[in-house]
ZALOLUM-817755 format. One line per field, with one value per residue (C-alpha): residue number from 1; residue in one letter; x negated, y negated, z. Coordinates in steps of 0.05 Angstrom, whole numbers, plus 5000, padded with zeros to 4 digits. Example, Ala and Ser with C-alpha at 12.3 -4.5 7.8 and 13.67 -1.06 7.14 Angstrom:
num: [1_2]
residuo: [A_S]
x: [4754_4727]
y: [5090_5021]
z: [5156_5143]
***
This chain:
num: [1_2_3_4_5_6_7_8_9_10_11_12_13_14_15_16_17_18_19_20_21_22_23_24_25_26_27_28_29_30_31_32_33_34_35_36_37_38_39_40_41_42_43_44_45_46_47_48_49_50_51_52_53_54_55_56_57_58_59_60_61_62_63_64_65_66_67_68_69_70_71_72_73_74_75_76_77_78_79_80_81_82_83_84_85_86_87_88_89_90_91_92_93_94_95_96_97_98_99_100_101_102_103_104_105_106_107_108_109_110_111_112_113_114_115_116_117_118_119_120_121_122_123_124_125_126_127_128_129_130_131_132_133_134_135_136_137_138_139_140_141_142_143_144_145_146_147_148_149_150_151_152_153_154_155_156_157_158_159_160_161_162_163_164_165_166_167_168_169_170_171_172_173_174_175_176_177_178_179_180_181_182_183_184_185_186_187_188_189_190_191_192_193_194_195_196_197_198_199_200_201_202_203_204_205_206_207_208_209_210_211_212_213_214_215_216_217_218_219_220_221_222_223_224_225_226_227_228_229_230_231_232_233_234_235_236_237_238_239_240_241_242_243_244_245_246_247_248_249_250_251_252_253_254_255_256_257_258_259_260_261_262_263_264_265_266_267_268_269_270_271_272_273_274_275_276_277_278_279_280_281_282_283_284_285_286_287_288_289_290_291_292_293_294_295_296_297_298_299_300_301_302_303_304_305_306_307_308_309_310_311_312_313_314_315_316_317_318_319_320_321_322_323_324_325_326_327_328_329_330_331_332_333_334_335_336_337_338_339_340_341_342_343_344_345_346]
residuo: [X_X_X_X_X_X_X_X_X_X_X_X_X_X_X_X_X_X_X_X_X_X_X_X_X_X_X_X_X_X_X_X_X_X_X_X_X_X_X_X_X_X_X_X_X_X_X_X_X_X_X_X_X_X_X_X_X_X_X_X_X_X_X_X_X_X_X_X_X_X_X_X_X_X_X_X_X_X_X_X_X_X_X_X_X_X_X_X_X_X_X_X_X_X_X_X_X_X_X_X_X_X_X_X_X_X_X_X_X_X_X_X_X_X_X_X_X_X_X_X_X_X_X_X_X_X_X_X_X_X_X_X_X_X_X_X_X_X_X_X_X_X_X_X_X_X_X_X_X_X_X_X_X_X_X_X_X_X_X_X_X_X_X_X_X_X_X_X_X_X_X_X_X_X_X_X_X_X_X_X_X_X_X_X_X_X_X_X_X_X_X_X_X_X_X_X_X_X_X_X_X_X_X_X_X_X_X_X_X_X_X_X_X_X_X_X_X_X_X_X_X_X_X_X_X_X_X_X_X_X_X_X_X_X_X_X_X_X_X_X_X_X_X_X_X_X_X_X_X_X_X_X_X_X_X_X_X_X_X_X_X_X_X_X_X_X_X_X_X_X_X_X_X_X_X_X_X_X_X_X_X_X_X_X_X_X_X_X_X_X_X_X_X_X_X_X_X_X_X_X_X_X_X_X_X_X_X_X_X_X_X_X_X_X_X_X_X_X_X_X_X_X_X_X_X_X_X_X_X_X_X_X_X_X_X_X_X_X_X_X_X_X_X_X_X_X]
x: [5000_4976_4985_4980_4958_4967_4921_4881_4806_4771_4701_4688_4755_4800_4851_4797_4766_4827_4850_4792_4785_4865_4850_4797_4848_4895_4846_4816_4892_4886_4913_4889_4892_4880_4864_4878_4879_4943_4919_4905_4982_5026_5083_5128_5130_5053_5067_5111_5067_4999_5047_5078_4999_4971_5030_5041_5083_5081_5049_5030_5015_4972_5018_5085_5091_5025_5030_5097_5126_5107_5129_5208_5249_5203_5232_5174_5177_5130_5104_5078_5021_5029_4974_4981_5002_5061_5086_5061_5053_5096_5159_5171_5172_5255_5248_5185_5215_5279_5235_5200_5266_5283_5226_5220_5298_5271_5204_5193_5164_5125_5051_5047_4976_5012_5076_5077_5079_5126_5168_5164_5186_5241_5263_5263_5296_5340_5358_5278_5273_5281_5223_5164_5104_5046_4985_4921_4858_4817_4743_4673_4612_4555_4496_4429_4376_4323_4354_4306_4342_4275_4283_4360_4334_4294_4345_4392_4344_4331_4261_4255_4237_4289_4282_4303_4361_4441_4476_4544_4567_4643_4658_4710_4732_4728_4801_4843_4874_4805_4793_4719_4708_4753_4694_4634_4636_4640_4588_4547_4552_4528_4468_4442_4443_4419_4370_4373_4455_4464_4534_4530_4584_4586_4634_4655_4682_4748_4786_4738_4769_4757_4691_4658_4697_4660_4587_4591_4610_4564_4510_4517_4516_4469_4466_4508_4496_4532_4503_4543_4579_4537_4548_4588_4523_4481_4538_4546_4469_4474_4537_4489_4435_4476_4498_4572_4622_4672_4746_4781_4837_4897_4933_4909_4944_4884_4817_4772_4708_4736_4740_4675_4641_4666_4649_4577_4578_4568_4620_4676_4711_4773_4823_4884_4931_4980_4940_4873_4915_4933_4871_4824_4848_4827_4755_4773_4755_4729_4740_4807_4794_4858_4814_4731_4724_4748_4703_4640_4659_4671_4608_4562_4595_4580_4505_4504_4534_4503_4554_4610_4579_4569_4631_4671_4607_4636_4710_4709_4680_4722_4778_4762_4758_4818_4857_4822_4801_4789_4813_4880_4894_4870_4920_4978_4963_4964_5031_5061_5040_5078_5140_5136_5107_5173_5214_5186_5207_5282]
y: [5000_4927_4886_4807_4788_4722_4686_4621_4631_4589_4624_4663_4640_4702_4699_4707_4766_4802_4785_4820_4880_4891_4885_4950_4984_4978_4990_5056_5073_5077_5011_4949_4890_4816_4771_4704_4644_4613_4541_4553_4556_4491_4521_4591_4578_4581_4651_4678_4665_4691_4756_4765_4755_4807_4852_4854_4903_4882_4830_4811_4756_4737_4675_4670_4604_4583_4647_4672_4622_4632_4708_4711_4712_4740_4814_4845_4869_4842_4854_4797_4793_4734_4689_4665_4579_4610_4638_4590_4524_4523_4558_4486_4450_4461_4456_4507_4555_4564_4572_4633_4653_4669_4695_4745_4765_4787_4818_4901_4893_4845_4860_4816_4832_4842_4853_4785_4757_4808_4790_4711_4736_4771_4714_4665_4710_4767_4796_4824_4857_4925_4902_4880_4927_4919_4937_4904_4884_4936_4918_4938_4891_4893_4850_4842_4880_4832_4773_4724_4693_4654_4627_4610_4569_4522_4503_4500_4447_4490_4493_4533_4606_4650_4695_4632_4610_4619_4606_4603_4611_4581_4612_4570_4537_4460_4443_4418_4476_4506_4449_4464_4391_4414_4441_4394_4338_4389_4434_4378_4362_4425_4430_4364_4402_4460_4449_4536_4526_4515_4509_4527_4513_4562_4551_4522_4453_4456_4390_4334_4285_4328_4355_4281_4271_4343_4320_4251_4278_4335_4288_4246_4305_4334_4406_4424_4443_4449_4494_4502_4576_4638_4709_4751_4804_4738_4712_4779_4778_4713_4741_4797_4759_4708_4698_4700_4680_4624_4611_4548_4547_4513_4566_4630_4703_4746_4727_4777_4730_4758_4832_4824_4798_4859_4904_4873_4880_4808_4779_4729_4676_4652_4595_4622_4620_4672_4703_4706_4727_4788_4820_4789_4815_4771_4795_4872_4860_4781_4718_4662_4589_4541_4478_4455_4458_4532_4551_4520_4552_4623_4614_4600_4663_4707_4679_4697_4761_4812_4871_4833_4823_4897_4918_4867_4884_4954_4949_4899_4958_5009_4967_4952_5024_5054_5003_4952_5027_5000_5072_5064_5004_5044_5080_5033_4997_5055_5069_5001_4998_5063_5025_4971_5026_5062_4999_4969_5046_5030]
z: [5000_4983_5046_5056_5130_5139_5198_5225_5199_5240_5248_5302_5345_5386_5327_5267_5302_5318_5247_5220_5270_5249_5170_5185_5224_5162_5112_5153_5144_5067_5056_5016_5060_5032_5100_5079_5120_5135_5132_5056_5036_5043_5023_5022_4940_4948_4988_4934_4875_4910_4927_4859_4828_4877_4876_4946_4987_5046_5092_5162_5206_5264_5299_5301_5276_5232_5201_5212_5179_5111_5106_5110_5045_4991_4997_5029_5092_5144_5215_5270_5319_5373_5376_5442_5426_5390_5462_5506_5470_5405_5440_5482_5410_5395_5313_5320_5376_5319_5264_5299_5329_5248_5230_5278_5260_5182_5218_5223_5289_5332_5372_5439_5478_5550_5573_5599_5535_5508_5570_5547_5483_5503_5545_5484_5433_5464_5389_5378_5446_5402_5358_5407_5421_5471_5448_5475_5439_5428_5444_5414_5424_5386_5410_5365_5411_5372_5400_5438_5494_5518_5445_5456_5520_5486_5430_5495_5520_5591_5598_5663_5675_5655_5716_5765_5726_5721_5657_5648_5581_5562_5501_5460_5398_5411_5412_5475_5499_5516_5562_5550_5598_5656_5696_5667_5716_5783_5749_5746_5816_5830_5777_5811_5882_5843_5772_5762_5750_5675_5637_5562_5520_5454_5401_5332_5327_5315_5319_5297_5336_5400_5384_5390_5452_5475_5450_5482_5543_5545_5529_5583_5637_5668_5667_5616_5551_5485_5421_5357_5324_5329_5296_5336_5342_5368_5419_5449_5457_5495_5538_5560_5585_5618_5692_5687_5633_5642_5612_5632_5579_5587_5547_5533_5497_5512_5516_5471_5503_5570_5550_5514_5577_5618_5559_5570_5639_5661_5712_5694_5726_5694_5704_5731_5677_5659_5601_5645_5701_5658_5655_5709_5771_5826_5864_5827_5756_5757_5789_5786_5796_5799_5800_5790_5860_5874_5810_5833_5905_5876_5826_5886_5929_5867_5854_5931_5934_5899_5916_5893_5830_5827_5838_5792_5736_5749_5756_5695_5650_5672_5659_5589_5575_5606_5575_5514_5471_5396_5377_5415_5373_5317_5318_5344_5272_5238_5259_5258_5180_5167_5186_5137_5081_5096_5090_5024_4992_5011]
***
């Protein structure tokens, strides 16, 4: 079957990586699967004339609304994966929440990451409660053993031993609902108190606008740091050599950089949001912070505590194993895509 998965590309984000791990899982199925992104199209007419030129069967989408949006109406059938926004930002917007409230009426099924978000789903449109499957992200981290993190360092601008020092690494797009700022000005504090506490920010710059709010900041701070997109194999590299990994999103669906961090076995402290909440469990499998304060307070316990960094190191892994297996969602796609195959014979 030739399948259409609609997404937002933007390098190295959560969505674009789950996009991509998805488009294998289909195409290990026996399927051909064209990942396009979703900003490309301006218009369903756009939608029906790159289907009709492909000869498309069916198609998916990774977002209710950015890419859901485009898909009803063309007589394929389709599936949807939430994004995360769609459930917790979008759904407050009332001309967006009806939009997705129709598409998900025409869609096969729907993927939510946890059944929280399933649950917030349910709650918002009672008529797809039949349709909505949780399946988590599957995880597999790859980091490039020739990395040189002494190297990484100096283009960080840290130039102190690596054995005395404490990164953090936030991992995030730079857009507003990562909130990569909420913690500079309190990790800052604490840097000048204590020069081996480092804050790295990693991530592609996403909204212009933001991004030079970001730099100007970040270059005004001291101890904090701010270095542009790496590969995936690179930034898991960096995640493994690092102290602890930080979230502070205002709004998350699931964090892969979370998972991946536990994959890695590195600790991670997390804002306490609902999305975090769903998979750090608090002092079991990481670390929740409602406020800068609390974080730099539960950052210093950890530096301090070396059992406790054991066991959440350990209970993070195990978690990600029993229940983040890449082969589980393997075959969860592989199923899903049967559905739709069946419907576009009918």
């Amino acid at each position: 079957m030739r399948l259409l998965f609609l997404a937002v590309l933007r390098r190295h984000t959560g969505n674009a990586i789950t996009a991509q791990r998805v488009r294998d899982h289909l195409e290990a199925a026996g399927h051909v699967c064209i990942l396009k992104n979703a900003l490309d199209f301006e218009s369903p007419s756009e939608i029906s004339n790159f289907i009709k030129a492909e000869s498309l069967e069916a198609a998916m989408a990774l977002h209710l609304y950015r890419g859901g949006r485009l898909l009803p109406g063309h007589g394929i059938p389709f599936g949807i994966i939430f994004g995360g926004t769609d459930l917790n930002e979008d759904v407050k917007q009332g001309e967006k929440n009806k939009v997705m409230g129709k598409v998900l009426e025409e869609a096969r099924f729907a993927v939510a990451f946890t059944e929280s978000m399933k649950e917030t789903a349910q709650r918002q449109w009672p008529h797809a409660k039949d349709k909505i499957y949780v399946q988590s992200q599957g995880i597999a981290t790859v980091p490039n053993a020739t990395f040189n993190w002494n190297t990484f360092l100096q283009r960080s601008e840290i130039n102190q031993s690596a054995d005395s020092l404490h990164v953090f690494l936030l991992i995030c797009g730079l857009r507003q609902v990562k909130d990569p700022l909420y913690l500079v000005d309190a990790f800052s504090e604490w840097h000048q108190e204590e020069p081996s506490v480092y804050m790295v920010i990693v991530g592609p710059e996403v909204d212009p606008v933001f991004t030079r709010e970001v730099k100007a900041k970040v270059k005004r701070t001291p101890g904090v740091r701010l270095i542009g997109e790496m590969t995936r194999e690179d930034l898991h590299a960096v995640v493994k050599n690092c102290f602890a990994v930080v979230n502070s999103s205002v709004s998350e669906g699931m964090s892969a950089a979370i998972l991946e961090a536990m994959d890695l076995e590195v600790p991670v402290l997390a804002r306490n949001i609902p999305g975090n909440a769903a998979v750090v469990k608090h002092e079991v499998t990481g670390l929740l912070f409602s406020d800068p304060q609390e974080f730099v307070r539960l950052a210093k316990r950890l530096g301090g505590d070396p059992a406790l960094e054991k066991q959440i190191v350990a209970n993070g892994r195990e978690y990600v194993r029993m229940y983040h297996s890449w082969q589980v969602e393997r075959n969860t796609y592989g199923h899903l895509v049967r559905m739709l195959e069946g419907s576009s014979e009918d």
